[in-house]
C-alpha positions as CSV (number, residue, x, y, z in Angstrom):
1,X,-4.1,11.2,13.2
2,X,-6.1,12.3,10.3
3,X,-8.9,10.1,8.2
4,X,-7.2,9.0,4.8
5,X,-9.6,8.2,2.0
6,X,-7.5,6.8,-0.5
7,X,-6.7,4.2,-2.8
8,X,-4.5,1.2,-1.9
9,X,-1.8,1.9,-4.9
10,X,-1.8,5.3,-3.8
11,X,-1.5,4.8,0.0
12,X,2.2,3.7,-0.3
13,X,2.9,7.1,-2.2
14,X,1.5,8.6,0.8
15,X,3.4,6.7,3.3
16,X,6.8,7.2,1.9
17,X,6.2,11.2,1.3
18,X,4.8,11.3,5.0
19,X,1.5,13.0,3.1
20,X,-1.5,13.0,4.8
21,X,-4.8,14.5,3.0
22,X,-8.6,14.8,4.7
23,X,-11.7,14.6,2.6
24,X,-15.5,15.6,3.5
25,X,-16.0,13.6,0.7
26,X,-18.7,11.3,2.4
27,X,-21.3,11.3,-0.2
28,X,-25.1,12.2,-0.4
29,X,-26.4,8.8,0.6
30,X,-24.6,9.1,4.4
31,X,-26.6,9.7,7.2
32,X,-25.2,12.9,8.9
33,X,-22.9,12.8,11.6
34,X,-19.5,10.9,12.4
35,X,-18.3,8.5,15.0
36,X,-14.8,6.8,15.6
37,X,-13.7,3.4,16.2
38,X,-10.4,2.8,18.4
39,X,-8.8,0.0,17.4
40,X,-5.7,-2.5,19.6
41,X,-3.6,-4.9,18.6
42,X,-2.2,-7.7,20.2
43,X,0.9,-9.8,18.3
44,X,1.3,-12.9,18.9
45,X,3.6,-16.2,17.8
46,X,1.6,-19.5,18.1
47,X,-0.1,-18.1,21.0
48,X,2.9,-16.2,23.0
49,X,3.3,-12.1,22.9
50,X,5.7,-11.3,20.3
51,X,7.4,-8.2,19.0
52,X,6.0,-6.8,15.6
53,X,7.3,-9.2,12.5
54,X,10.6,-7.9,11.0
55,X,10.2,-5.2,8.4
56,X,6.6,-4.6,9.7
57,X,7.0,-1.2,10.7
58,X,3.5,0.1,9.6
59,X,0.0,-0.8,10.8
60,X,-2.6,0.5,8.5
61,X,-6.0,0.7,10.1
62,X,-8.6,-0.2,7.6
63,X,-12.4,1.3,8.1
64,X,-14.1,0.1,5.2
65,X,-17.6,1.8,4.5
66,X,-20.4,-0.4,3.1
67,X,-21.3,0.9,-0.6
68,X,-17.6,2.8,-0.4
69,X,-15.3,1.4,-2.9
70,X,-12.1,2.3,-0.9
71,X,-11.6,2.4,3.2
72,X,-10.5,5.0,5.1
73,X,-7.2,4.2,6.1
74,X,-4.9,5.3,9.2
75,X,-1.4,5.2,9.3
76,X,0.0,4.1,12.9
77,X,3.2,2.2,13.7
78,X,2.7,-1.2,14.2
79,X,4.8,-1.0,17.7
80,X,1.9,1.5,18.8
81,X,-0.4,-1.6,19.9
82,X,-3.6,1.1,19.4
83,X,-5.1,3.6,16.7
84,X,-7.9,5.6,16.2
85,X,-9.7,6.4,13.2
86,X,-11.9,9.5,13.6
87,X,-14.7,11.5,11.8
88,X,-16.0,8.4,10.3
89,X,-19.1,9.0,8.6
90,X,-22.3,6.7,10.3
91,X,-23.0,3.5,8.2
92,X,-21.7,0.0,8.3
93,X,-18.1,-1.1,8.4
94,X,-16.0,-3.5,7.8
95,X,-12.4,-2.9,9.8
96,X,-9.1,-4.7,9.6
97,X,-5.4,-4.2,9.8
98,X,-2.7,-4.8,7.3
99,X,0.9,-4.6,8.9
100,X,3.5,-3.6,6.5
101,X,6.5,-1.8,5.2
102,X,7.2,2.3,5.5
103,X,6.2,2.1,1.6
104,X,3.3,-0.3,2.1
105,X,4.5,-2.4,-0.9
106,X,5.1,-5.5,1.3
107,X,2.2,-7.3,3.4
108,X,3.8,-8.9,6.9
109,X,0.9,-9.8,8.6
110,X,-3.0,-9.2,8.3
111,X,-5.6,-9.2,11.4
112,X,-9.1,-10.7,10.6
113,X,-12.0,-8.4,10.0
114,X,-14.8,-7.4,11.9
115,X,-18.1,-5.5,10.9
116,X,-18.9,-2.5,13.1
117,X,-22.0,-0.6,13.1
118,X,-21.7,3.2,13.8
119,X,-25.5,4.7,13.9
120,X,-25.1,7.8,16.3
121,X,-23.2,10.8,15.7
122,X,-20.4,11.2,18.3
123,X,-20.3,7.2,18.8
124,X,-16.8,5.9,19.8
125,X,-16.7,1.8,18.6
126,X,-13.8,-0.5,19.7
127,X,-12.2,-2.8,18.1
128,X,-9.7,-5.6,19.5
129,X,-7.3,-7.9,17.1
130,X,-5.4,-10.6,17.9
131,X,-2.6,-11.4,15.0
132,X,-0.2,-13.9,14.5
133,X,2.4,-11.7,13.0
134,X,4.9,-15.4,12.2
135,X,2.1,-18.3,11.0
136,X,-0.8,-18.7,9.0
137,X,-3.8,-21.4,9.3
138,X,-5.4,-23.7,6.4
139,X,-9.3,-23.6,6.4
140,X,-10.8,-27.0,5.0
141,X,-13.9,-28.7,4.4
142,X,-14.7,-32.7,3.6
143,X,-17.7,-34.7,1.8
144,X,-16.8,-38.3,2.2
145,X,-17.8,-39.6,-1.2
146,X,-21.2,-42.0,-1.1
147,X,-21.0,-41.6,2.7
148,X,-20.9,-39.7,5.5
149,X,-18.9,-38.9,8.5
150,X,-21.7,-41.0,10.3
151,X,-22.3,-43.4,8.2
152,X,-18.4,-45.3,8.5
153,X,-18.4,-47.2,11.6
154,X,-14.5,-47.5,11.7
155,X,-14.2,-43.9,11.6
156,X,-12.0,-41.9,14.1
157,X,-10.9,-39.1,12.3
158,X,-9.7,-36.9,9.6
159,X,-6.2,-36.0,9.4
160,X,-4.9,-32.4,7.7
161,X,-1.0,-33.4,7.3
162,X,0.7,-30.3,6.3
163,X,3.7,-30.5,5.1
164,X,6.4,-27.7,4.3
165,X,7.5,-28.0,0.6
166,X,10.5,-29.9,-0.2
167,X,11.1,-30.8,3.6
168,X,9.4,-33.9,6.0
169,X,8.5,-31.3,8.1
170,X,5.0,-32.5,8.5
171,X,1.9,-30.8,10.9
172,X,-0.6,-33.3,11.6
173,X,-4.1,-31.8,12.8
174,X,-6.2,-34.7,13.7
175,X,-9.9,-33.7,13.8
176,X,-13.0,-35.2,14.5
177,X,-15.0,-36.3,11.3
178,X,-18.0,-34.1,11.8
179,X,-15.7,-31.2,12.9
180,X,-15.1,-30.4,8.8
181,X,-18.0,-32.5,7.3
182,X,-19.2,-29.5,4.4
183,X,-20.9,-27.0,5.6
184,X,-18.6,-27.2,8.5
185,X,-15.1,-25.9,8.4
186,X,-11.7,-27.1,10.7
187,X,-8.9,-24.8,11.0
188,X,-5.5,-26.3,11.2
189,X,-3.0,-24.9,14.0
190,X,-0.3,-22.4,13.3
191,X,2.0,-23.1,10.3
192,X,5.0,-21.6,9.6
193,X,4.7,-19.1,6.4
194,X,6.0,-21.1,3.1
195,X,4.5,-23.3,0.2
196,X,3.2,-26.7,1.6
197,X,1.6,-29.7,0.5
198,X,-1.5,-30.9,2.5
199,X,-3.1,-34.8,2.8
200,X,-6.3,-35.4,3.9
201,X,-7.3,-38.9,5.2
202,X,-9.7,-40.8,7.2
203,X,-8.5,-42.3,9.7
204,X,-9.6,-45.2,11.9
205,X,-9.0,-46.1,15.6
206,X,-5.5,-47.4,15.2
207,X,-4.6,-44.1,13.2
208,X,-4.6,-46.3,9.7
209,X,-6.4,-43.9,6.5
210,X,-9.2,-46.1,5.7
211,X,-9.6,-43.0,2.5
212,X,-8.0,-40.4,0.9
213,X,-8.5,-37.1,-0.7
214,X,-6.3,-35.9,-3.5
215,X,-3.1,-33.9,-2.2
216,X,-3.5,-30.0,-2.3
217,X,-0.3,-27.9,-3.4
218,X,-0.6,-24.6,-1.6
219,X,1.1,-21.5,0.3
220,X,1.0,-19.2,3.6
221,X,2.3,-15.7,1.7
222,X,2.0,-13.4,5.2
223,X,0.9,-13.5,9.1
224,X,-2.0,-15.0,10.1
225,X,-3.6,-15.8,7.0
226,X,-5.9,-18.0,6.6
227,X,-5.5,-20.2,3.4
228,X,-9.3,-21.5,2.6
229,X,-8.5,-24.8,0.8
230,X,-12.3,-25.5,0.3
231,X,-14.2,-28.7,0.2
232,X,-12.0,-32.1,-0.7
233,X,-13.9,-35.5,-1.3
234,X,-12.5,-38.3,0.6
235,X,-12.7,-41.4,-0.7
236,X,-12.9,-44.8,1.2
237,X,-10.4,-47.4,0.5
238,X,-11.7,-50.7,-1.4
């Protein structure tokens, strides 16, 4: 498999003539000498090995350079489970995975990214992901308004009630107060992919919102993405 160094509008081109081109086009301001990173995949649904997403045919192995404005970018298929992408010049990088269509048009599923470091020429770096190719997550943060996680005595929670648009098909993550209190951040479970609307409440002992936050209208477009819905004020009931 040969380095791609091309553009994201241009990589689905590439893909559907079965192109491939190589460029020593590494700049003036790279250290000399190249390196690899092998990368694995693992796909997953809520936690159980699953097959690749339907119509996810293609997993593009991203090797962003730092100061680069596009990644190198190898072309594996997503039932391969492994890639390598080779002759990377040294520097900092940010890697990732998008798992798509032949074309590359339509996004199925994206890993998370991790920042490698390669510094010697001849270095081989690994990378392991871990995708849920069938659910995405919500990220959220709280500030409890003239208050504070510990300063409500009746406290026993926050609830994150998701709820699939125009269905009661509601996911409640219960989470303790402190475990989103701004600057911290709670992840909800796996949700299937679709538009939803989210409440946020305290919650007391018996499970009865003592306050509120105002309801978020959002989406999960693609596999394992993770929707940040930011930081909400709760309110305390009168």
């Amino acid at each position: 498999m040969k380095k791609l160094v091309i553009s994201a509008l241009l990589l689905g081109a590439l893909q559907a003539t079965g192109c491939i081109f190589v460029s020593d086009d590494t700049g003036d301001d790279v250290p000399d000498g190249t390196a690899t990173i092998n990368a694995s995949w693992e796909i997953e649904d809520e936690g159980q090995a699953a097959a690749c997403p339907p119509g996810a045919t293609t997993a593009a192995l991203n090797s962003h350079l730092s100061g680069r404005a596009d990644p190198f970018v190898d072309v594996y298929d997503c039932e391969d489970l492994a890639g390598s992408a080779t002759d990377l010049p040294l520097g900092s990088y940010t890697v990732w995975i998008d798992f798509t269509d032949d074309s590359g048009a339509t996004l199925y599923a994206q890993s998370e990214s991790v920042n490698i470091s390669l510094d010697t020429d001849g270095e081989v770096a690994t990378a392991a992901f871990r995708v849920d190719g069938y659910n995405g997550f919500f990220d959220i943060s709280w500030v409890i308004s003239g208050s504070s996680c510990a300063g409500v005595a009746e406290q026993d929670g926050v609830s994150v009630l998701s709820t699939l648009a125009g269905t009661t098909q509601g996911i409640d993550d219960v989470f303790l107060c402190s475990d989103g209190e701004s600057p911290a951040i709670a992840t909800t479970g796996a949700l299937t992919l679709g538009s939803y609307v989210v409440a946020v409440a305290l919650i007391n002992a018996s499970d009865q919102a003592i306050g509120d936050a105002p309801d978020i209208t959002t989406r999960i477009d693609y596999g394992n993405e993770f929707v940040d819905l930011g930081e909400v004020t709760i309110t305390l009931f009168p």
